[in-house]
C-alpha angles and dihedrals in degrees: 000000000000106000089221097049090049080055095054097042087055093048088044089049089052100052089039085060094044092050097046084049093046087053093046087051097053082049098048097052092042081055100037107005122224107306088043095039097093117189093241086053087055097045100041081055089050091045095237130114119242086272088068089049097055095040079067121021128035094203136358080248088068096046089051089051089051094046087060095053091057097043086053097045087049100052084048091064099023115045111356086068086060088052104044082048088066120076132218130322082003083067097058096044091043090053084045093059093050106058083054093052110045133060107274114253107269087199091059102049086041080073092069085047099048083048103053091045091051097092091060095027105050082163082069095059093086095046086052102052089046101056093043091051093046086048087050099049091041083055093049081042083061101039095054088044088061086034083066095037083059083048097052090046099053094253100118103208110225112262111233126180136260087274102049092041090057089051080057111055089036093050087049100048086053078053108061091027090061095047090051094043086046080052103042077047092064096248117154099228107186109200092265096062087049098044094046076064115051096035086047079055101046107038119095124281127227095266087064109042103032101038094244149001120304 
């Protein structure tokens, strides 16, 4: 066999193996969540042996880092495009829809649990600050690239400073994770309660539309 295409069909077998663990573990802590999600569950789901599992992976925390890389990357081209083509209050309630429709995000209410489990499990203090700063980055990714697609369509967006912008994107953040943990809860949340939400979220505070606090 050609020495280059044995090369390329290990390295296609590799990243086959990463992706199916990455998918048993999205499963396993939608099912279990992070402390009940063990490896061998993970890797009996993806169909490997623990093997599998550490020529990939050094713990399940950073498979659980790495899970929530790709689930980010993949709303960005997936369903983040459909959203910014909308335009407001179409967005909102676009984004709305969205959080209804799909499964909620494992990663994110993984957060509440991690940080229940902190106080016992100091080892866990790392994992947690870098998930919660990824998912706030990723929110302030999404805001600037409706920030542009404002821009594109004649709409400038208000400029607000470093501050403000931080409120934002943690403001935001409270605001999904509420709706996913209301869902994973069982309740039964209809658009106008989401949207109520997220435009109660993103619409300018007093400060900005009123030159000052009141």
């Amino acid at each position: 066999m050609n020495p280059e295409r044995r090369r390329q069909t290990r390295a296609q077998t590799q990243a086959e193996t990463r992706t199916r663990l990455l998918e048993a573990a999205a499963e396993e802590f939608a099912a279990h969540g992070f402390a009940g999600a063990s490896i061998d569950a993970i890797t009996a789901r993806a169909g490997y042996s623990r093997g599998a599992f550490y020529s990939n992976f050094a713990t399940k925390a950073d498979l659980l880092l790495e899970l929530s890389e790709v689930q980010m990357a993949r709303f960005s081209t997936t369903a983040l495009p459909a959203i910014l083509a909308a335009t407001e209050p179409d967005r909102t309630a676009e984004a709305a829809r969205y959080l209804l429709r799909e499964a909620p995000a494992g990663e994110l209410l993984v957060l509440v649990e991690l940080a229940r489990l902190r106080p016992s499990h100091p080892e866990l203090g790392g994992v947690i600050d870098r998930l919660t700063t990824r998912s706030l980055a990723f929110v302030d990714e999404v805001l600037t690239a409706a920030d542009t697609s404002s821009t594109a369509a004649e709409q400038p967006a208000p400029s607000v400073d470093a501050t403000e912008r931080r409120a934002l994107t943690q403001a935001l953040l409270a605001a999904v994770l509420g709706l996913l943990l209301l869902r994973d809860l069982g309740v039964d949340l209809g658009p106008d309660a989401a949207q109520r939400l997220l435009r109660g979220v993103l619409a300018p505070s007093n400060d900005d539309v009123g030159g000052g606090p009141r």
